[in-house]
N, C-alpha and C positions, 0 to 999 in steps of 0.2 A: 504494500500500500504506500502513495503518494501522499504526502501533507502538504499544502501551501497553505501559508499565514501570511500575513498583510498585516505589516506595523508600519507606524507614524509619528512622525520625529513634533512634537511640540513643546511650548513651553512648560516647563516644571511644576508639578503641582505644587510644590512648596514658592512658590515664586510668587509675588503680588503683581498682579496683573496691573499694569499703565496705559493709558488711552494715549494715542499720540495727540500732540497739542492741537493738531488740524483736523482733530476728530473722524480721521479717514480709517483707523485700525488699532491695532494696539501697538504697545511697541517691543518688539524684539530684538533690537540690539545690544549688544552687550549683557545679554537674560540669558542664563541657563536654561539649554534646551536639552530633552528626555524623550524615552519611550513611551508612548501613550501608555496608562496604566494599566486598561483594557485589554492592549496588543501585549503587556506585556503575559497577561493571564494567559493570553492565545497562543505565545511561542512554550511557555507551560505547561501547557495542554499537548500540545506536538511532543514535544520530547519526552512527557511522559509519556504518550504511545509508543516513540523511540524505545523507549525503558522496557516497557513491557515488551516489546518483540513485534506489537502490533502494524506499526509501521514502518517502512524500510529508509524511508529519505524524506527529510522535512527540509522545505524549500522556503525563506522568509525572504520578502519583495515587499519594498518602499518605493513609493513616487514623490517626487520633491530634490530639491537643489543638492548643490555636492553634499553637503555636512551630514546630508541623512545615511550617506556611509559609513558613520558614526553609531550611529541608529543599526543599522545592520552587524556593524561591529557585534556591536551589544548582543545581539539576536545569533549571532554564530556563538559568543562566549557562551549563552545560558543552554547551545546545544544544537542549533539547526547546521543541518550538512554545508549549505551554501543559501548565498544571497542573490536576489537581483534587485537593481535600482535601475528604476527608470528617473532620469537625468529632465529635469522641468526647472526652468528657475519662475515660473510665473503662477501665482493659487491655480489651484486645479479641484474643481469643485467636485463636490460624490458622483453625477453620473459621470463625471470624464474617467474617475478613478476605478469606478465599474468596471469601463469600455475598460481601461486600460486592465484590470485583471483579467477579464472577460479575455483578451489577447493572449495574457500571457496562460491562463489554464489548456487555451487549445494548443497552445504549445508546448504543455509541460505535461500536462493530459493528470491531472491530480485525483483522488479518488474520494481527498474532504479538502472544503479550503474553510479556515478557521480565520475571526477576524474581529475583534473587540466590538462590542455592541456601538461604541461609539467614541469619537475623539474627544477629549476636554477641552481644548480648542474652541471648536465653532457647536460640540453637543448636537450636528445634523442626525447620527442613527439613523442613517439611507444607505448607505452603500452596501451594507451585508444585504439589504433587500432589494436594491439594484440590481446585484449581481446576480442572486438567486434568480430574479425577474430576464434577466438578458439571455441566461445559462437555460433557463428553464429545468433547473434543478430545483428539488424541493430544499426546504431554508428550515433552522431552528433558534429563533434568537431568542437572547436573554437565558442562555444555558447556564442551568447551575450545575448540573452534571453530567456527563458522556459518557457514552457506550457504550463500544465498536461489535459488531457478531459480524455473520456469515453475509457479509451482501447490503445488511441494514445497521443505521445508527439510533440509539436511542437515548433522546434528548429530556430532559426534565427542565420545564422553561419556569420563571420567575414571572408570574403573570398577578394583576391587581389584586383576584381572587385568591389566588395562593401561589398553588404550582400545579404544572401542565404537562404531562408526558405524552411525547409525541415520536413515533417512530417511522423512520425515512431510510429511501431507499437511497442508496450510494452508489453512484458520486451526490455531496450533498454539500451546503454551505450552513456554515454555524457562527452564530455569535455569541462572545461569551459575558457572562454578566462575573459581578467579583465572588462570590460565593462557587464559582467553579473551582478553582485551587490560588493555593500562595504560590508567586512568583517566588523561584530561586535568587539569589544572588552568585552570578561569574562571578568564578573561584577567577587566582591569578594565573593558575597553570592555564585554563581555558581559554582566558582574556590575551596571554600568548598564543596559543594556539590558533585560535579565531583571524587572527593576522595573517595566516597564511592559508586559510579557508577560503574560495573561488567566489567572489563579488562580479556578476553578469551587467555590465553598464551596457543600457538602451534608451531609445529615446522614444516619444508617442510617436513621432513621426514612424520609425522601424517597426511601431505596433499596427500604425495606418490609423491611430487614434486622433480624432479632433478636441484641443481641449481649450479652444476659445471657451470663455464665461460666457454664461446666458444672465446672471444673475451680476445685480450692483448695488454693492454699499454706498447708501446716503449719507450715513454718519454711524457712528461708534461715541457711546457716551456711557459712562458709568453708571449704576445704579443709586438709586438717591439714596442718602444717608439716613440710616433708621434714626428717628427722635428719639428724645426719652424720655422714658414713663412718667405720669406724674401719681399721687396717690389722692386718694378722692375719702371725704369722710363721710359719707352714706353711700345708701344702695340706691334712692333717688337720683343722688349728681350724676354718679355711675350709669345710671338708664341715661338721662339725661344725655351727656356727653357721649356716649353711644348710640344715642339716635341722632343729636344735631350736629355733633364733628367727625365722628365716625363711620357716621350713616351707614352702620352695618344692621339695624333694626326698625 
């Protein structure tokens, strides 16, 4: 069995987020940039089938400018055979990133392709259902557990009501939510070794992928600042200021 995973270089969850001054984006310069946290579940999930015998070759592939080979880096240390990056310096919005897996799976001919429910980043949660949509493969998002048999995977999904066990026939796409496993930490022999592990540089053009934006940001503004409470001495004031400032009654 084939694995491909799909990780994404963003900024750092521990990072405080900054709006750029001309409210076009945030800002990224000079921030510490990581594995989506998501993605990192997903190459965790891969290599533990590695572990187990279940799968033969786990394949992780990022879209995005040079540094996300960094990002890859990472994803060989914690265990995958080899990388591809496809090479974009410009946003590449979820259906382009689709198309662009959607490419690279006929080429690589995968038998699961696993992929973080969603970036921290921009929080779209499309692309695992893009691809699934494109492939015409059946989908399992929000996996809190997996597990592989004879042909079929079964999924137990994190859904409003509880949870959802759903079983799909493979080749299939999965997302994974955090209650699927803890990510490992690359050991330092790995993080050696990961350096001389085969990084596959392409370009959308080589996929025949078009990834002009259909979509444009107006502006990028912070979230307003929560006030602060005040304390009230009846139950009166409390209705009161609840119906005429809060007008949630």
């Amino acid at each position: 069995m084939k694995v491909l995973v799909a990780v994404k270089r963003v900024i750092d969850y521990n990072v405080k987020i900054r709006v750029k001054s001309d409210q076009s984006d945030v800002e990224t310069s000079n921030v510490k940039m990581s594995m989506n946290p998501f993605d990192e579940i997903a190459i965790e999930e891969g290599v533990r089938l590695l572990e187990a015998g279940t799968a033969k070759q786990l394949i992780a592939v990022s879209v995005g400018p040079q540094p996300c080979q960094e990002t890859l880096r990472t994803a060989l240390a914690m265990g995958a055979d080899r990388g591809i990056h496809v090479k974009c310096d410009t946003t590449v919005e979820p259906l382009a990133v689709a198309k662009i897996l959607k490419a690279i799976v006929a080429r690589e001919k995968p038998d699961l392709v696993i992929l973080g429910k969603q970036a921290i980043d921009d929080d779209s949660n499309q692309t695992g259902q893009m691809l699934a949509a494109l492939l015409d493969w059946p989908q399992g998002t929000f996996a809190s557990k997996l597990a592989l048999g004879d042909g079929h995977a079964v999924v137990i999904r994190e859904v409003d009501g509880g949870l959802e066990t759903v079983k799909l026939t493979l080749p299939c796409v999965v997302t994974t939510d955090l209650r699927l496993n803890t990510p490992r930490y690359a050991s330092l022999p790995n993080i050696m070794k990961a350096k001389k592990k085969p990084i596959d540089a392409l370009s959308p053009a080589d996929l025949g992928v078009d990834i002009t934006p259909r979509l444009t940001t107006l502006k990028v503004v912070e979230p307003a600042k929560r006030q602060a409470g005040i304390k009230v001495d009846s139950v009166a004031t409390l209705v009161a200021k609840l119906r005429t400032e809060a007008k949630v009654i």
